[in-house]
C-alpha positions in Angstrom: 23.1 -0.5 -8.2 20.1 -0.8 -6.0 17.1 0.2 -7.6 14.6 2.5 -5.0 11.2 2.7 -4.9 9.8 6.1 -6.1 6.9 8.1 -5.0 5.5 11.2 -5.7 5.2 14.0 -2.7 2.8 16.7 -3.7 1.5 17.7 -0.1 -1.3 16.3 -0.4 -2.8 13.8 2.5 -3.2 11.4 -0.5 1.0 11.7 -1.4 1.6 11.4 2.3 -0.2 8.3 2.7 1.8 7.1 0.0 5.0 8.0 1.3 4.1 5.3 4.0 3.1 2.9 1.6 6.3 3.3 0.8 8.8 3.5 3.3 7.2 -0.2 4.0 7.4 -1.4 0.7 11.4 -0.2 0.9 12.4 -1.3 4.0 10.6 -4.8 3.3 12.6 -5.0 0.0 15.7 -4.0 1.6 16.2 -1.2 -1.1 16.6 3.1 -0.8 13.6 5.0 -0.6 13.8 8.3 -3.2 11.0 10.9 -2.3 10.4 13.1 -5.6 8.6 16.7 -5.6 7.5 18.2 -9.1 6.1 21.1 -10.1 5.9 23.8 -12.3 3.8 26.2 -10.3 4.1 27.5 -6.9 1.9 30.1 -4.7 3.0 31.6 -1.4 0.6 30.1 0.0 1.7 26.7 -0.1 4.8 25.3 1.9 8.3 25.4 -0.3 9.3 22.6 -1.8 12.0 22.3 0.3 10.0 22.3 3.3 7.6 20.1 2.1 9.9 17.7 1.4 11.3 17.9 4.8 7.9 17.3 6.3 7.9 14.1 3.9 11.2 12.7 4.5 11.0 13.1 8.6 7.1 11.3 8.4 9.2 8.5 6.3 11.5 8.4 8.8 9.2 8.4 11.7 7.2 6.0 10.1 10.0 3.4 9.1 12.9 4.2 11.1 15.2 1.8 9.5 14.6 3.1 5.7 17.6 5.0 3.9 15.8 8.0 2.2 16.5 10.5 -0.4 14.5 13.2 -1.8 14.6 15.4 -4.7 12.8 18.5 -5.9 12.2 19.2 -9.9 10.9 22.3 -11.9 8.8 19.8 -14.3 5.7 18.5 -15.1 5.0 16.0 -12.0 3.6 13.1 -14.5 6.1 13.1 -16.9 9.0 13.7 -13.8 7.7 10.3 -12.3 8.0 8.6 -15.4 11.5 9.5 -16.0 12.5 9.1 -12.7 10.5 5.6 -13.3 13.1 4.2 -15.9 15.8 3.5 -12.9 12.9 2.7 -9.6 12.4 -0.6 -8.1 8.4 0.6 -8.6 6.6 4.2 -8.4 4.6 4.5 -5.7 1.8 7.2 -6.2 -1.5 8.6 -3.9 -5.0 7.9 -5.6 -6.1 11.2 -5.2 -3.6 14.4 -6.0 -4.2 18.4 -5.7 -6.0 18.9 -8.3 -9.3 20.9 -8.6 -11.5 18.6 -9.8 -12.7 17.1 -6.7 -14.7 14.2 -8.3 -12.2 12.5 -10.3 -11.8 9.3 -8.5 -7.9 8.9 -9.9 -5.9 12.2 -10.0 -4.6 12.5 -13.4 -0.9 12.6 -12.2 -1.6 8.9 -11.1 -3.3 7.6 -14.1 -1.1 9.2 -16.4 2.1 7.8 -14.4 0.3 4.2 -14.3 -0.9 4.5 -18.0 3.2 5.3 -19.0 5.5 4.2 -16.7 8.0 1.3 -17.8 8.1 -0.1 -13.7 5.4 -1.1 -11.6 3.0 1.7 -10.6 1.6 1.4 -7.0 -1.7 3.5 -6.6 -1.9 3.6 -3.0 -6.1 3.1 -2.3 -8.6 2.0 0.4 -8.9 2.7 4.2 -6.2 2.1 7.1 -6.4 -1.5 7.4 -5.8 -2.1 3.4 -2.8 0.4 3.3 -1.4 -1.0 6.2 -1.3 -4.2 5.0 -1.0 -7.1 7.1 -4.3 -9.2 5.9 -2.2 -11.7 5.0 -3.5 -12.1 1.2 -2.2 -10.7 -2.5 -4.6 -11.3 -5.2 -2.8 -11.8 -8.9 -4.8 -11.2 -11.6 -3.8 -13.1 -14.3 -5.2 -12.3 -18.0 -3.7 -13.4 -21.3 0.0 -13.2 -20.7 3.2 -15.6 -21.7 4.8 -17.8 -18.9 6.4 -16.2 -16.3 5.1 -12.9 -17.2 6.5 -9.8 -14.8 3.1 -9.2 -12.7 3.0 -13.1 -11.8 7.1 -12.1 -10.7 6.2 -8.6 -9.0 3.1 -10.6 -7.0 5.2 -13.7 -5.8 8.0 -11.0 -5.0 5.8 -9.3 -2.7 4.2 -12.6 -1.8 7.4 -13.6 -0.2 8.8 -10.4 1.2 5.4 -9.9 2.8 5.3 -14.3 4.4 1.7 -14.3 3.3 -0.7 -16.2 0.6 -0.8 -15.3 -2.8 -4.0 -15.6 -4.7 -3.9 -16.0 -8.7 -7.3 -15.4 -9.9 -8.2 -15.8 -13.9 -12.0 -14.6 -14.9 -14.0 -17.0 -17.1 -17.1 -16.9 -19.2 -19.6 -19.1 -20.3 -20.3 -19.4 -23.9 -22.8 -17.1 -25.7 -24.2 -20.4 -26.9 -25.2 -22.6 -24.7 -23.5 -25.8 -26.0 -25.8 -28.5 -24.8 -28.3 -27.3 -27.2 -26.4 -28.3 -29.8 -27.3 -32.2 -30.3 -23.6 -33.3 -31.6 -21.9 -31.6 -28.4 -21.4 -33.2 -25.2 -20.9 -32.2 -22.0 -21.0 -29.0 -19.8 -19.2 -26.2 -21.6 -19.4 -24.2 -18.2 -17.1 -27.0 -17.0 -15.0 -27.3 -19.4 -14.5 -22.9 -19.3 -13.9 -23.2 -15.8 -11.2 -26.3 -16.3 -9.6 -24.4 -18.6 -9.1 -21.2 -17.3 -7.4 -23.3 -14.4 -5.3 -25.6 -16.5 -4.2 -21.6 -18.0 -3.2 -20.3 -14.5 -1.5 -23.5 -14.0 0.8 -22.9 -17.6 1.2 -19.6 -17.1 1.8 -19.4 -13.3 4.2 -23.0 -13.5 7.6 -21.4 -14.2 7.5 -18.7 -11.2 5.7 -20.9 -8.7 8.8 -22.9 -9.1 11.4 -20.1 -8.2 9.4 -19.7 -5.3 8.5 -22.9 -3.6 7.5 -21.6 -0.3 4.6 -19.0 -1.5 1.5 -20.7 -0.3 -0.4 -20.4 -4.2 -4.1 -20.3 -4.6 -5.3 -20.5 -7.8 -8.9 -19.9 -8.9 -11.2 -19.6 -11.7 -13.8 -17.3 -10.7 -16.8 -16.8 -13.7 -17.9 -13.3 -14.8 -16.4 -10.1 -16.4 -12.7 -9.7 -15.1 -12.9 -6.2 -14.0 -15.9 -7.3 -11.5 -14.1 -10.5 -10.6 -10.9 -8.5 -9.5 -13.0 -6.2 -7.2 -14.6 -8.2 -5.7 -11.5 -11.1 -5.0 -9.4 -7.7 -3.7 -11.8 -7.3 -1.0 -9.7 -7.9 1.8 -6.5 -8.1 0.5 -3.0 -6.5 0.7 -2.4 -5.7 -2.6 -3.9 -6.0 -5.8 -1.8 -6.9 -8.5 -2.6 -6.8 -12.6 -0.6 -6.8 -15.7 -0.3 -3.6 -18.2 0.0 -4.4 -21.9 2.9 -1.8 -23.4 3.4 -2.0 -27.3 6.7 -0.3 -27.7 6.7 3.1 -29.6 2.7 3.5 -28.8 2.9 7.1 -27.1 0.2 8.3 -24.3 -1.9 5.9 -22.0 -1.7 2.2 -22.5 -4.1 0.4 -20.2 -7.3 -1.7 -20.9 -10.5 -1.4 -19.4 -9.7 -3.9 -16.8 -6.7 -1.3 -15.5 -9.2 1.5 -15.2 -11.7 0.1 -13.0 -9.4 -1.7 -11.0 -7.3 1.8 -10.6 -10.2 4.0 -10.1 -12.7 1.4 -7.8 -10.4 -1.6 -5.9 -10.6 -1.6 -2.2 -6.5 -1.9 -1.6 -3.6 -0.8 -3.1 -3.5 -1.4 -6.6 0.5 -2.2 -8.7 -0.2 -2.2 -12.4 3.0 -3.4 -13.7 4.0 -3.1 -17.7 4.2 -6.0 -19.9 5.5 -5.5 -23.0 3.9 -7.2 -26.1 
């Protein structure tokens, strides 16, 4: 069974610049697109469900001709709908900013709460035209603590490949507390021997997948500071942004670090936070 990729349709310009995101994303995988509508409230003033998820499916169409759609319309809380729904997706794709009426949350809480829960890759569609458009010809891995061949190292090279461009592994780095060459019996530069190994790391961890797919043109680096500022700033630029989601099974409500948040809530592209189970 081909697995689709999910997103979220709310009416909001937001939603509808995720449904873009991904009609691409589909038709580049070669998988169904599934357009989903939940809600447990409804005014007259707003467009039916139905309706609105005609408007949806025909800007899909319209904007990727070639994509096989489906949509679906739920009485149910949108969040917890998604995540559901999430359990059989290729990836949920989901707008940065929803309907609510907080107007300065920079993350609508249907989005966090679907990225913080969800057992596939959440996309948070972010940034202006050029970065949802893609097309800059860079995806930037960030790669924390993880085992070998860990499932956001496979989700980037996937997209890596389907999207023919580079793929950037980036590990942050700091330099001790301490500065070691005070100490009399130590030799050496610690700050090069942080920086070697957070490469000789990327190398270990990245090894396995880099191997299953020998034509991804793989940059690592070790860039030094605190990783949530190293990830904004290498994301500058780029396609996609790609991080990994600790999930300890049986934990209920959110489940992301602080690296997640300011990644989700600040990056400059498209963000996929995708679960890895610990």
């Amino acid at each position: 069974m081909e697995l689709p990729v999910l997103v979220g349709v709310d009416g909001s310009e937001s939603s509808l610049r995720a449904v873009d995101w991904a009609a691409d994303a589909a038709v580049r995988h070669g998988v169904p697109l599934r357009l989903l509508h939940a809600s447990t409230e409804w005014t007259e003033e707003e467009l039916r469900p139905e309706d609105l998820m005609a408007c949806a499916a025909e800007r899909a169409h319209q904007h990727a001709p070639g994509v096989r759609l489906s949509t679906g319309v739920l009485t149910e809380d949108p969040a917890d709908a998604l995540v559901h729904a999430g359990r059989n997706a290729f990836a949920v794709v989901v707008g940065s900013r929803g309907r609510g009426r907080i107007a300065g949350l920079l993350l609508g809480s249907v989005s966090l709460s679907v990225a913080g829960r969800a057992d596939c890759p959440v996309v948070v569609v972010r940034g202006g035209d050029a970065a949802r458009r893609g097309g800059r010809g860079r995806i930037v891995l960030g790669v924390g603590d993880v085992s070998e061949d860990a499932p956001a190292a496979r989700f980037a090279f996937r997209e890596a490949m389907a999207r023919h461009c580079e793929l950037h592994a980036v590990r942050a780095w700091r330099r001790p507390a301490l500065h070691a060459q005070k100490h009399p019996l130590i030799q050496g530069n610690p700050a090069v021997a942080r920086e070697r190994e957070a490469l000789e790391y990327l190398d270990g961890a990245l090894r396995a997948t880099a191997r299953e797919h020998s034509g991804i043109d793989l940059r690592m680096r070790a860039v030094e500071g605190p990783a949530r500022v190293v990830l904004l700033e290498e994301a500058r630029g780029a396609d996609l942004l790609v991080v990994g989601a600790h999930r300890r099974p049986g934990h209920g409500g959110l489940q992301m670090g602080m690296v997640d948040h300011t990644v989700l809530h600040h990056a400059d592209c498209p963000v996929a936070l995708v679960p890895e189970h610990i």
